[in-house]
C-alpha positions in Angstrom: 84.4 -32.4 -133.4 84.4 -32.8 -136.9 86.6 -32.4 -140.4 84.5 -30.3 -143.1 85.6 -30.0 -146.8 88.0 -32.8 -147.2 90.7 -32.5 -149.6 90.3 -28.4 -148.1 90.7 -28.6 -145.1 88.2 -25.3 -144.4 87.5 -25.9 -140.9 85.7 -27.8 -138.6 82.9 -28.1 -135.9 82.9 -28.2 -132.1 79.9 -26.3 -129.9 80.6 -24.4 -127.0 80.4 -25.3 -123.5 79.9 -23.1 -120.4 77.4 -20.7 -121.9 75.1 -20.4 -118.2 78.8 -19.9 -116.3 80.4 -17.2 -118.6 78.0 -15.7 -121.5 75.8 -12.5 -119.9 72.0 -12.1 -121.5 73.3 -9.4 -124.3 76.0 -11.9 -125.5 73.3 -14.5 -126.2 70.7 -12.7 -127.8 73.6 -12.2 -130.4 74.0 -15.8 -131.1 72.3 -16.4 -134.6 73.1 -18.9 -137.2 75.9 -17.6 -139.6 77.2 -14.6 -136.4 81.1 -14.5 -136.4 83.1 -15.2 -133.6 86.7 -15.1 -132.1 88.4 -17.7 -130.5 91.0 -16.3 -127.7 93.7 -17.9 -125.1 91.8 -18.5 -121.8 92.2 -20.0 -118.4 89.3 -21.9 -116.7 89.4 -23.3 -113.1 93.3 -22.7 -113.7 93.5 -25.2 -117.0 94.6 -23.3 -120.8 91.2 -23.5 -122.5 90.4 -21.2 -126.0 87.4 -19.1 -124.8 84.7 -18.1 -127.8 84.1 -14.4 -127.7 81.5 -12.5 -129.9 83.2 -9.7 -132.0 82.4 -7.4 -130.1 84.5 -9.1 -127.3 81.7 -10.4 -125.0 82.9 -14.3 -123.6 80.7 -16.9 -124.5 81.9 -19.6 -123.1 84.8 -22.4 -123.8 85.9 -25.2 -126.8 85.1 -28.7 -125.3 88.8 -29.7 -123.2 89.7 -32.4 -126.0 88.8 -30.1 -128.9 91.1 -26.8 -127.5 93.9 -29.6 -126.8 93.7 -30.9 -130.4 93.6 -27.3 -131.8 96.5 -26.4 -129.7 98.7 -29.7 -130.8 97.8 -28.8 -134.1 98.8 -30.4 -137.1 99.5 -33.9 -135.4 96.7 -35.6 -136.4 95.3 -33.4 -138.7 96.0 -34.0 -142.4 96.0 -31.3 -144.5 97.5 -28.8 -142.1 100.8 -27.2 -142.6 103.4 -27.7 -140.0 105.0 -24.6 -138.1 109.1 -25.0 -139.0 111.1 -26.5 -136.0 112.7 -23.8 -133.5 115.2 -22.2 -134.4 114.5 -22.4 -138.0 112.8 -19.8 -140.3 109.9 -20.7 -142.0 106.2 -19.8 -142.8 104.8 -18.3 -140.1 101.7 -19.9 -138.7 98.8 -18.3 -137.5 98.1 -19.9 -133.9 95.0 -21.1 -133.2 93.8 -18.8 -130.7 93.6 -16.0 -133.2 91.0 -18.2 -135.9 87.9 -17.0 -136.2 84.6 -18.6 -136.1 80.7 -18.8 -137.0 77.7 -20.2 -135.6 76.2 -22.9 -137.5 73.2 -23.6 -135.5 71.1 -23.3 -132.4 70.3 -26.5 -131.0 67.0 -26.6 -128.4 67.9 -27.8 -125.2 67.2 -27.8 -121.6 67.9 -24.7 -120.2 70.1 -23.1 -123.3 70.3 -24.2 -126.4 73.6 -26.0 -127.9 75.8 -23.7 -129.7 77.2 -25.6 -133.1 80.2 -23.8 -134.4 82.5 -24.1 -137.3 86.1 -23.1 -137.1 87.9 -21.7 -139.9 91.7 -22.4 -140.5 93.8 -19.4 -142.3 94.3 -20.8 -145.8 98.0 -20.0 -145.7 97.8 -22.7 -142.7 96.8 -25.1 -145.1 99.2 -27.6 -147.1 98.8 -26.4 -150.8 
């Protein structure tokens, strides 16, 4: 996983995993360079994961463990992000991760699928002005 547009904070990358488990022939034939996509609130093999949907809602697969974790635990560790106000207290309401949207930024040859590079976007009014 990776920071993009320092200073910006516009997103990041990640790829997904579990595309031969979870993503049916239609859902791949979708997958092009620049195609949107929705990250949702998932369970697999009983753990929380954030599954990658296509728009149409299709599932593609899941965000690598430690990237989902770090998305969910959001802003520790991630400058630039705007933190939700304690409980109990009002405050800016935060759009969760689960609900950002992605794009594929390339199709990587491999094996037996290719590597599906995304980038994540974060909400601007999740960002620290």
């Amino acid at each position: 996983m990776s920071v993009q547009g320092a200073g910006e904070a516009q997103g990041f990358d990640s790829y997904i995993i579990g595309l031969r488990e979870h993503a049916s022939p239609d859902a791949l034939l979708q997958l092009r360079p620049g195609a949107p996509l929705r990250l949702c609130p998932g369970r697999d093999a009983g753990r929380h994961r954030l599954e990658i949907r296509t728009l149409q809602g299709e599932p593609l697969g899941w965000l690598p463990a430690e990237d989902g974790m770090a998305l969910e635990q959001y802003p520790s560790g991630w400058p630039g992000l705007a933190a939700p106000a304690p409980k109990g207290r009002r405050g800016a309401e935060l759009t969760p991760p689960s609900s950002w949207t992605a794009e594929v930024l390339a199709l990587v040859p491999a094996r037996l699928l290719p590597r599906v590079h995304i980038r994540i976007f974060i909400p601007a009014h999740n960002l620290v002005a």
